[in-house]
C-alpha positions in Angstrom: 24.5 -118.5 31.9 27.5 -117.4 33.5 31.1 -116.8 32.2 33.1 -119.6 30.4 36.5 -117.3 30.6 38.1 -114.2 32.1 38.0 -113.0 28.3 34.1 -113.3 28.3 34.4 -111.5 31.5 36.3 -108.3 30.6 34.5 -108.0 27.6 31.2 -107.9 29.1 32.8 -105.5 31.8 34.3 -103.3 28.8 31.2 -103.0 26.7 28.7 -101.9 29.9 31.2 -99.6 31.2 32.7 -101.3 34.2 36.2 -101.6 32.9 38.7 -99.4 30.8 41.8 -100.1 29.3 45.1 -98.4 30.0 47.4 -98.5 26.8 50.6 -96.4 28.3 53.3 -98.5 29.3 52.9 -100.1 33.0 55.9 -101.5 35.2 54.8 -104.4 37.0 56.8 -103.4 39.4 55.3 -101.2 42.4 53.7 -99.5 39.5 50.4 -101.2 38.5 50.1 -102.0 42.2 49.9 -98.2 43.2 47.3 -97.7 40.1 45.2 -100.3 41.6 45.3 -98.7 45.0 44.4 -95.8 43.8 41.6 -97.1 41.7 40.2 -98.9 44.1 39.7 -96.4 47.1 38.3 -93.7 44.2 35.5 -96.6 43.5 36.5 -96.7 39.9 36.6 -99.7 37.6 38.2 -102.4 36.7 41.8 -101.9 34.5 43.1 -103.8 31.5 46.9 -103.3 30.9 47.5 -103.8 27.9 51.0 -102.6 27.7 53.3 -104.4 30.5 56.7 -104.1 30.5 59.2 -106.4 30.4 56.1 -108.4 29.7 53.5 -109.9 26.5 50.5 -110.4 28.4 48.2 -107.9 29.5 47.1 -107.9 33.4 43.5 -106.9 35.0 42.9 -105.6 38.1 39.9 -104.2 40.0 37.1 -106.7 38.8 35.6 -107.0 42.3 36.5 -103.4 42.9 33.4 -102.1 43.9 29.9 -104.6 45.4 28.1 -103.8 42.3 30.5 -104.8 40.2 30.8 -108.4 42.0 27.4 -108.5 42.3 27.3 -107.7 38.6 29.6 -110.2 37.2 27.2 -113.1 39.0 24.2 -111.4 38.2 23.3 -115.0 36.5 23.8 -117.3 39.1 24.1 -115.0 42.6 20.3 -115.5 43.7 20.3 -119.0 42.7 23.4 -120.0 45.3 21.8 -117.8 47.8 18.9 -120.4 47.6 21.0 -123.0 47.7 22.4 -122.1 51.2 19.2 -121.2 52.6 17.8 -124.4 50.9 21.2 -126.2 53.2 20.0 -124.2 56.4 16.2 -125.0 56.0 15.2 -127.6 53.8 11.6 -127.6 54.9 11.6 -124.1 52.7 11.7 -126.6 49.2 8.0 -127.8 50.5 6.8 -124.6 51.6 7.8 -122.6 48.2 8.8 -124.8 45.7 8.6 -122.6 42.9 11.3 -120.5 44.6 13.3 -123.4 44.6 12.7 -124.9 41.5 16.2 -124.7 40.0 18.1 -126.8 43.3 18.7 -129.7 41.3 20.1 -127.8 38.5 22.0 -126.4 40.6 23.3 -129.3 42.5 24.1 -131.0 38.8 26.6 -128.0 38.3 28.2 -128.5 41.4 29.6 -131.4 40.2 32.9 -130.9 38.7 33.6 -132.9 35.3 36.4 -134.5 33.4 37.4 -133.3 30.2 40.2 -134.9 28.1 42.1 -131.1 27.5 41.3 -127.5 27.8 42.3 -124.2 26.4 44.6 -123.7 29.4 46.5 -126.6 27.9 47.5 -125.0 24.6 50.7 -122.9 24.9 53.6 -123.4 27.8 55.9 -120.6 28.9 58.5 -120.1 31.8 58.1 -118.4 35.2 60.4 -115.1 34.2 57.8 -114.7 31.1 55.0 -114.3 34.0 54.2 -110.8 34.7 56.4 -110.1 37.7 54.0 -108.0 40.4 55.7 -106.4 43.1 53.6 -104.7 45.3 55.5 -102.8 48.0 59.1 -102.0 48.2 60.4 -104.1 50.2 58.3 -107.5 48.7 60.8 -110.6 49.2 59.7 -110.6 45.0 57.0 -110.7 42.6 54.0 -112.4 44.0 50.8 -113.9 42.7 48.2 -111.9 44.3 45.3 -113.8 42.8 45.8 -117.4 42.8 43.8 -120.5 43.1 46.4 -123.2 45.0 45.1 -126.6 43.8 45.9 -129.7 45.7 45.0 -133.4 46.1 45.4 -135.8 49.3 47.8 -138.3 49.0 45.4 -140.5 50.3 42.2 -140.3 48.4 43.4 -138.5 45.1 40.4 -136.7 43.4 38.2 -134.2 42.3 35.9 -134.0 45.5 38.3 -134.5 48.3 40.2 -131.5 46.9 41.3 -128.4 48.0 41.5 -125.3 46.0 42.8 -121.9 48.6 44.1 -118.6 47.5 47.6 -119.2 49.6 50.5 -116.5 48.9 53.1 -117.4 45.6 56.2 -115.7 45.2 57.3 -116.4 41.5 60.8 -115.1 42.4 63.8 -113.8 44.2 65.3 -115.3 47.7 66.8 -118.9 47.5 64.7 -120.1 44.8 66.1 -121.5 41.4 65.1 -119.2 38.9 62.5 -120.7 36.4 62.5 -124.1 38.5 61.2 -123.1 42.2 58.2 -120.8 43.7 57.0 -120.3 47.1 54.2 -121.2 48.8 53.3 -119.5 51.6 49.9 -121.3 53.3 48.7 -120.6 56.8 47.8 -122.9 59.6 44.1 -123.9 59.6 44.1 -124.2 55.7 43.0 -126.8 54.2 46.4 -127.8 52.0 47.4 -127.9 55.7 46.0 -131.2 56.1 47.2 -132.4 53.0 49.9 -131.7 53.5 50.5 -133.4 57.1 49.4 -136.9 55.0 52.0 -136.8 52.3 54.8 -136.2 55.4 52.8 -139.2 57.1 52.5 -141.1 53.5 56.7 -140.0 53.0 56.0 -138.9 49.7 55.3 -135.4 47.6 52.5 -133.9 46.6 51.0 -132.2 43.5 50.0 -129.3 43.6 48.6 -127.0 40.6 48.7 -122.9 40.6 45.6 -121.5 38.7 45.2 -117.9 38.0 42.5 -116.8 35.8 39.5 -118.8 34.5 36.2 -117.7 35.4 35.9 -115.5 38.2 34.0 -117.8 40.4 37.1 -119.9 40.8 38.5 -117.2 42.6 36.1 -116.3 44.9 35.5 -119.9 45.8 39.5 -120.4 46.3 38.5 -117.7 49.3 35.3 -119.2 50.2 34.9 -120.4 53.7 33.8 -124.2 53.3 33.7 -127.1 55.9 36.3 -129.1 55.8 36.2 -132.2 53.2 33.9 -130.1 51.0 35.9 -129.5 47.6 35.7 -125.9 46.8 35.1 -126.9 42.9 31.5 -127.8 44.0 30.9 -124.0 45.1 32.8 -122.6 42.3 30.7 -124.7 39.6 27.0 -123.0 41.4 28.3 -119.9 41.2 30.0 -119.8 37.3 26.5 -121.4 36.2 28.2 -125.2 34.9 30.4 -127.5 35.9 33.9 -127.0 36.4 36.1 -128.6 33.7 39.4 -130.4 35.0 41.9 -131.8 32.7 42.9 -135.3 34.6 46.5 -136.0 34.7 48.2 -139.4 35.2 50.7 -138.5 37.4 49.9 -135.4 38.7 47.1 -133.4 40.2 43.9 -132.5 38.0 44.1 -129.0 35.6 41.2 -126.4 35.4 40.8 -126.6 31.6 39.3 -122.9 31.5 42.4 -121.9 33.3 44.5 -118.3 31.5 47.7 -119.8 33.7 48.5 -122.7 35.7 52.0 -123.5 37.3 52.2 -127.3 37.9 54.8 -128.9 40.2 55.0 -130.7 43.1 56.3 -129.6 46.9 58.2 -132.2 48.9 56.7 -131.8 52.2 59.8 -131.8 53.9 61.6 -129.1 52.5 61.0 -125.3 53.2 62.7 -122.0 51.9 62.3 -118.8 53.0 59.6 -116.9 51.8 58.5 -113.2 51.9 58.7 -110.3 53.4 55.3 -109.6 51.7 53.1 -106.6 52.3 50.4 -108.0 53.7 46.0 -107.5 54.6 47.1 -106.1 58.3 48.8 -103.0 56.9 52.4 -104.6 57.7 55.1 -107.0 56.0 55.0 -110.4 56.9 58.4 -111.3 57.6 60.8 -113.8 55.8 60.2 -117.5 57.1 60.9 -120.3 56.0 57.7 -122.2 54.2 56.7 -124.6 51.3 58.7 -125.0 47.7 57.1 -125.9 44.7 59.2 -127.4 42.2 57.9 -126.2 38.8 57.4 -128.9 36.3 55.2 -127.0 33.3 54.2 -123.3 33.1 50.9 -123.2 30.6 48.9 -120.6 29.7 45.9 -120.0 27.0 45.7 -118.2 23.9 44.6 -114.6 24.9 45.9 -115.3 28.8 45.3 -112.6 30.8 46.9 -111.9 34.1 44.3 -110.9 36.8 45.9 -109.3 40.3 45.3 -106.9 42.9 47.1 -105.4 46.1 47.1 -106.7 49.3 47.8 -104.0 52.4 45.9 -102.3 54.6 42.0 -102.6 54.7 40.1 -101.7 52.8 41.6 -103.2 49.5 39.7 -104.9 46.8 39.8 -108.4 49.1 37.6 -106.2 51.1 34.7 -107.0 48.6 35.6 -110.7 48.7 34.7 -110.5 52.7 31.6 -108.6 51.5 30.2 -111.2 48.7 31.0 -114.4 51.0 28.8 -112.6 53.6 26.2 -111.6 51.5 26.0 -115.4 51.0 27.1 -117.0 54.2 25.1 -115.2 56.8 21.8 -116.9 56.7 24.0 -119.9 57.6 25.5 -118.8 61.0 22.8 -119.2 63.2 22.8 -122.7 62.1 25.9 -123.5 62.6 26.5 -121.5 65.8 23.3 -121.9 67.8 22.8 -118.3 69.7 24.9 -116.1 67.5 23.1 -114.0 65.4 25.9 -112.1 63.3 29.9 -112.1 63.4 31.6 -109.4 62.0 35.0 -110.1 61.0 36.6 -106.7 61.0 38.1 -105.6 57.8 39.4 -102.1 59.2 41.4 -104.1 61.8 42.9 -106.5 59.3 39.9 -109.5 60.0 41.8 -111.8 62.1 42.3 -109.5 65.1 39.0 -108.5 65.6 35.5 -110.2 65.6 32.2 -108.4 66.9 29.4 -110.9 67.5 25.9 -110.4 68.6 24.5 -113.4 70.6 21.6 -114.0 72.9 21.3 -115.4 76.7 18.3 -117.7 76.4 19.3 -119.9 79.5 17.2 -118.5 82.3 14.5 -117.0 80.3 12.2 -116.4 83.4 15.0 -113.6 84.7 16.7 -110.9 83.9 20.2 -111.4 82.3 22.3 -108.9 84.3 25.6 -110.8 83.6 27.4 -112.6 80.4 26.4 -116.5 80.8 25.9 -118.5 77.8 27.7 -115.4 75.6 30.5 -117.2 77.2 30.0 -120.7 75.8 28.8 -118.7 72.3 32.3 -117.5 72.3 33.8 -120.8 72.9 32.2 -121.8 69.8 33.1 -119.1 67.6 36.6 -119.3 68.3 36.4 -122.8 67.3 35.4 -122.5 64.1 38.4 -122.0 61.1 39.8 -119.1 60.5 38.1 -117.3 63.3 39.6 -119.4 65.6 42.9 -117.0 64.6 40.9 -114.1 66.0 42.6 -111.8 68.9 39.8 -109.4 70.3 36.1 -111.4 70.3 33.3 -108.6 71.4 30.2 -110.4 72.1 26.9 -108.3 73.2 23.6 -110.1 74.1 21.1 -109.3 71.3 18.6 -108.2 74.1 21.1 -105.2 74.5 19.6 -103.3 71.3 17.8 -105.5 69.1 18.1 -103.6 66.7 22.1 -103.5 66.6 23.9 -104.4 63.6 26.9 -106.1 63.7 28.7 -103.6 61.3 27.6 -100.7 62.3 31.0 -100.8 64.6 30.9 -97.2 66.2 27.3 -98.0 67.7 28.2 -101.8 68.5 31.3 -100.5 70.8 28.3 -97.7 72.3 26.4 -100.5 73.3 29.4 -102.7 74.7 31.1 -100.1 76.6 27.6 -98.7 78.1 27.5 -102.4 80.1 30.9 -104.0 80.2 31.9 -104.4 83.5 35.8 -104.7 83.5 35.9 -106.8 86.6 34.2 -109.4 85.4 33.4 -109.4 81.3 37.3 -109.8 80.3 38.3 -114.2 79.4 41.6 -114.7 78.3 43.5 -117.1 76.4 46.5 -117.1 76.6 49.6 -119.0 74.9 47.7 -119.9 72.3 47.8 -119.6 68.2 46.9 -116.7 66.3 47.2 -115.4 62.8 50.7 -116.2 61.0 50.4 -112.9 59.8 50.1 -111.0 63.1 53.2 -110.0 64.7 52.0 -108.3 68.0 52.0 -111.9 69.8 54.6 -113.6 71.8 56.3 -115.4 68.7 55.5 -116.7 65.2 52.0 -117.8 65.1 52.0 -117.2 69.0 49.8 -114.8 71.4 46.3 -114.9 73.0 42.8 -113.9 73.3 40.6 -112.4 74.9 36.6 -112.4 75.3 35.0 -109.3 75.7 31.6 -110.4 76.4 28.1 -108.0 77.6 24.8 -108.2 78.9 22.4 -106.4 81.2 20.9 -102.8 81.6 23.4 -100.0 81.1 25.5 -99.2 83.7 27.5 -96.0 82.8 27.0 -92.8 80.5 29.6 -92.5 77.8 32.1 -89.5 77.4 32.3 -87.6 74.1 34.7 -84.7 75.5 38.5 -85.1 77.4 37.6 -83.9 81.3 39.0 -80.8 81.6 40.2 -81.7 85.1 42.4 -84.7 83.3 46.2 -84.5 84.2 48.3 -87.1 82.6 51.7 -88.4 84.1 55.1 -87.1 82.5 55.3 -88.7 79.1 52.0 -88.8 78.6 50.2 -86.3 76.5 47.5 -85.3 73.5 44.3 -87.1 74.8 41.6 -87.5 72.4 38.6 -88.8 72.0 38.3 -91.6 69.2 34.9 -93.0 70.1 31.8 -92.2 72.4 34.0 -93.8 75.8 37.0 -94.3 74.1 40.3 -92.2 74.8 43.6 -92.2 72.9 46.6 -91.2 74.6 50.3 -90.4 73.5 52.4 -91.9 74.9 56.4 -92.2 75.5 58.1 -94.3 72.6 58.2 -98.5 73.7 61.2 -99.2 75.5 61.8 -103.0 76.1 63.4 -102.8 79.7 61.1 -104.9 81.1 61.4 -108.5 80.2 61.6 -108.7 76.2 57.9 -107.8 74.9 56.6 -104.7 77.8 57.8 -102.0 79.2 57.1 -100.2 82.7 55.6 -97.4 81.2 52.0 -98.4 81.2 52.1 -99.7 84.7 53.3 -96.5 85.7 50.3 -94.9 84.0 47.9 -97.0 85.6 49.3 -96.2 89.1 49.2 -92.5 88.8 45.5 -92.9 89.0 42.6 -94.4 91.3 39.2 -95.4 90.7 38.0 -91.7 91.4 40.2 -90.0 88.9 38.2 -88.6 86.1 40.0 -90.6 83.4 38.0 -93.5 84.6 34.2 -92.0 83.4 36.2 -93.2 80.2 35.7 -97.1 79.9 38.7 -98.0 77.5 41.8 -95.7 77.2 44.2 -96.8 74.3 48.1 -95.7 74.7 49.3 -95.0 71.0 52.0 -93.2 69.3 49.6 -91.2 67.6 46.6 -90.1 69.0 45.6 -87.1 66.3 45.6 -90.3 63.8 44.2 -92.7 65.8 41.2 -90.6 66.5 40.8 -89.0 63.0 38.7 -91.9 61.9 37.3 -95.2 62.9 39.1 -97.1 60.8 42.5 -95.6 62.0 41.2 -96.5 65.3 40.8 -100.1 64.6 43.9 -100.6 62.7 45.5 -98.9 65.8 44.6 -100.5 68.6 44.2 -104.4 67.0 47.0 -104.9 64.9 49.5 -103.3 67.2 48.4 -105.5 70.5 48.2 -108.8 72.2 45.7 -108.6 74.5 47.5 -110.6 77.6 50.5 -108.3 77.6 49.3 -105.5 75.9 46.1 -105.1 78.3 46.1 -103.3 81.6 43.8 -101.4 84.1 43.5 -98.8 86.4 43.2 -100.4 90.4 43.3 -104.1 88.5 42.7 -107.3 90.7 43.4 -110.9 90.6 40.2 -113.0 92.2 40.6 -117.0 91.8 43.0 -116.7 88.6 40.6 -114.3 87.2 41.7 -110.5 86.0 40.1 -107.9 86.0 40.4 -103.8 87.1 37.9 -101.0 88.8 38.9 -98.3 86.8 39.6 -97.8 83.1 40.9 -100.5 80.6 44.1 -99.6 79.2 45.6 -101.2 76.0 48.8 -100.7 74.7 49.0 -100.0 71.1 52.1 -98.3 70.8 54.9 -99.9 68.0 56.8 -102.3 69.6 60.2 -103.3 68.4 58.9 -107.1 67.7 56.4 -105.7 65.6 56.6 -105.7 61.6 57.3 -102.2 59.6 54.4 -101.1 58.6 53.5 -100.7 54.7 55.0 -97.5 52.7 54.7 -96.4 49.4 57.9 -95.9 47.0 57.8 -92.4 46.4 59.2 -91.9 42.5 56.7 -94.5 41.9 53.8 -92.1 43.7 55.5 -89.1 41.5 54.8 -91.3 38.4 51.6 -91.8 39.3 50.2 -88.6 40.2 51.8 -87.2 36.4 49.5 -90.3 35.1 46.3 -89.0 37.6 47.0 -85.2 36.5 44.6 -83.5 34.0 44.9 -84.5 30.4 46.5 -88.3 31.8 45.4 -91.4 31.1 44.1 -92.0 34.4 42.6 -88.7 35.4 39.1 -89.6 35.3 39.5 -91.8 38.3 42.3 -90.6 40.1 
């Protein structure tokens, strides 16, 4: 039931056809990644590299490349931790269909993690420069681990269920660190090695921390899984592999995965940082170089057979993409439950997932009248944004269910329809501001600095959306190529950002706004954007949401046509207007080597080695 290795694993995927192997010599550097990227986005399989160079272990990338394929490599255990959630949400189901539910305490028993005395992760050691060294993009501070499972224990209450395993950012090399002694680890606020980390500064001692890459895939995707707090993510990793996890418990240090193919022990003194990055990273952009955790490297093991799994992270959609997909697959019976009123949240993959979240939620207050405004949308919001890493979200879109009942939350052209038929800008727009957002995201105010707004939406419709640009439509000087991304939505040219007002806007959009009035025909469209490029931002609805929500900060990048201030509240008559044009704060976005692309499309071109999927 289940895999016990990564080996079992790509020889299952090998044998029914859902991975190949690529013999011709690969550089780990920018080359394997651009493979991969490639791969992916043609839907082909997974890839075995079996000739690295500069390297003696072979790399795989691509297993969750496609839905099937995940779905596939859990087909054992997949339906079983389904009913296990909904078994969490309702329990009363266990007396109602018991058969269904049969296996719960089987499955509870492997959600147990277990102590072994030594595993096959244990039986050979190496060094960090032996590692195969993936660089993704460019300009990548170094080689990174793209798939790893961070393992920590609290200070406090050492031990197998008060751990934390998260899949935080390693950089094996390069920058300040001490070659074969030192890696970087790059974890965001709101993680759970977070808090760990906060008692061993408190406690005024280090803390252990193991790097896993490898083992059975579940330990991956539970290393992303979105748990509660205090919940060790070893318990969901053991339901989903089909047995209990194996750790190797050390004396002095923090516990092993015995099924580990790598794992990079060490230990990070709390109160020393060193900068890490730049990094290409899931918004389409580098994350800069700051300064973050070290790990000082004690032991480098690896099995017999190690393989090195990885993939790409850039701009959506990328494998991780699929991650998103699985977790929701198995999470989203659970939201109503814990976020009374809200039917679904989508976190956006398109715009990067942290900038944007739709949710659908329902007004259930005053049941006896009509809802014609957002009421408890408003308090549903409040609770979304409270909830892990959706607290990091920029842009929340909340619609009342009784909108279009039959909405669904990722069908994103029609859920915008629906918003922008009923939004009333005077009234619908909550901000935030001066608060925390994604790490990652540099369109705020400063490093993990920016706001938020609510966009929230109830009540009949109240305009007819625009799918052509008025022919009447005259745009002031420096201000050109309208065109029409979505059913309401307009993208505009506009002149390139100049920072001579204050150090993050410029006058130019508050000129645009008062060259119109509330009459002017612009204003039959609901939400105008002001981009660089407005033939690429309308092409496709993913351009559209990488546009406009990675490139903006909604309390400085959001303005309106005739806009008002009543009691501390803003809000404008005419159109919305947000500024997504690249800003000099902002971080470059991601671009491919070029000889590296040449080398690539020789490998894709008929008769190469990769011209059945590329």
């Amino acid at each position: 039931m289940g895999y016990r290795s990564l080996q079992d694993c790509v020889h299952d995927l090998e044998h029914n056809g859902y991975l190949i192997r690529l013999d011709e010599e690969v550089d780990p550097n920018l080359e394997a990644a651009e493979i991969q990227r490639r791969v992916y986005s043609s839907g082909g399989p997974a890839i075995l590299f079996g000739n690295v160079k500069g390297c003696s272990f072979p790399m795989v990338s691509n297993l969750f490349g496609t839905l099937e394929r995940a779905r596939y490599i859990f087909r054992d255990t997949f339906e079983n931790v389904q009913r296990a959630i909904q078994l969490k949400v309702a329990p009363e189901e266990a007396l109602k269909n018991p058969f269904k539910y049969w296996r719960a305490p089987l499955i509870a028993w492997q959600m147990q993690p277990k102590w072994v005395r030594s595993g096959p992760v244990m039986q050979s050691q190496t060094h960090l420069s032996l590692l195969p060294q993936v660089k993704s993009w460019p300009d990548d501070g170094g080689p990174f681990v793209t798939l790893p499972q961070v393992y920590s224990e609290d200070v406090r209450s050492p031990g197998l269920m008060k751990s934390n395993l998260g899949m935080y950012r390693v950089q094996l090399a390069g920058n300040e660190y001490q070659r074969d002694q030192e890696i970087g680890i790059h974890y965001q606020i709101h993680r759970g090695i977070g808090v760990q980390h906060k008692a061993a500064i408190d406690a005024g001692q280090p803390f252990r921390v193991n790097v896993f890459v490898g083992g059975n895939p579940a330990m991956t995707v539970a290393a992303v899984m979105p748990l509660p707090e205090g919940m060790s993510e070893l318990t969901f990793a053991g339901a989903l592999a089909g047995h209990r996890i194996p750790m190797v418990r050390q004396s002095l240090a923090a516990s092993i995965y015995a099924e580990a193919d790598f794992c990079i022990s060490g230990t990070i003194d709390p109160n020393r940082r060193l900068p890490e990055g730049p990094f290409g990273d899931h918004l389409g952009y580098y994350s800069l170089q700051h300064d973050f955790p070290v790990l000082k490297v004690d032991k480098v093991y690896h099995r017999h057979g190690a393989i090195w799994p990885f993939t790409v992270v850039g701009r959506p959609p990328q494998e991780d993409t699929v991650f998103g997909e699985l977790i929701h697959e198995l999470t989203g019976p659970v939201i109503p439950t814990v976020l009374p009123g809200i039917k679904a949240v989508n976190a956006v993959d398109a715009s990067g997932v942290h900038p944007l979240l739709l949710a659908i939620g329902s007004e259930r207050y005053v049941p006896y009248a009509e809802t014609t405004r957002p009421q408890e949308l408003l308090t549903q919001a409040n609770a979304v944004l409270g909830q892990g890493q959706m607290s990091l979200a920029k842009y929340l879109w909340i619609i009342d269910e009784a909108a279009d009942p039959s909405l669904d939350v990722n069908d994103i052209e029609t859920f915008f329809v629906r918003m922008l038929e009923r939004v009333d800008w005077q009234r619908d727009l909550h901000f935030h501001t001066r608060t925390t957002i994604d790490t990652l995201d540099y369109s705020g105010s400063g490093f993990n600095e920016g706001s938020k707004v609510v966009v929230a939406a109830a009540g009949p419709v109240i305009r007819e959306l625009p799918t052509q640009v008025p022919a009447d439509l005259q745009l002031p000087d420096g201000f050109s190529d309208p065109r029409v991304c979505l059913p309401g939505v307009l993208a505009i040219c506009g002149p390139a950002f100049s920072s001579n007002f204050g150090d993050r806007t410029d006058r130019a959009i508050a000129k645009f706004c008062q060259s119109f009035d509330a009459t002017a025909s612009i204003n039959r469209f609901p939400l105008v954007v002001i981009v660089d490029d407005s033939q690429f931002a309308a092409a496709t609805l993913n351009n559209f949401l990488w546009t406009v929500f990675t490139r903006s900060n909604p309390a400085t990048d959001m303005e309106g046509i005739e806009s008002s201030i009543d009691q501390k509240h803003w809000g404008c008559r005419g159109s919305l207007i947000i500024d997504a044009r690249i800003k000099p704060h902002h971080a470059p976005p991601l671009i491919e080597e070029p000889s590296v692309s040449a080398k690539v499309d020789a490998m894709a071109a008929r008769g190469g080695p990769l011209s059945k999927w590329l």
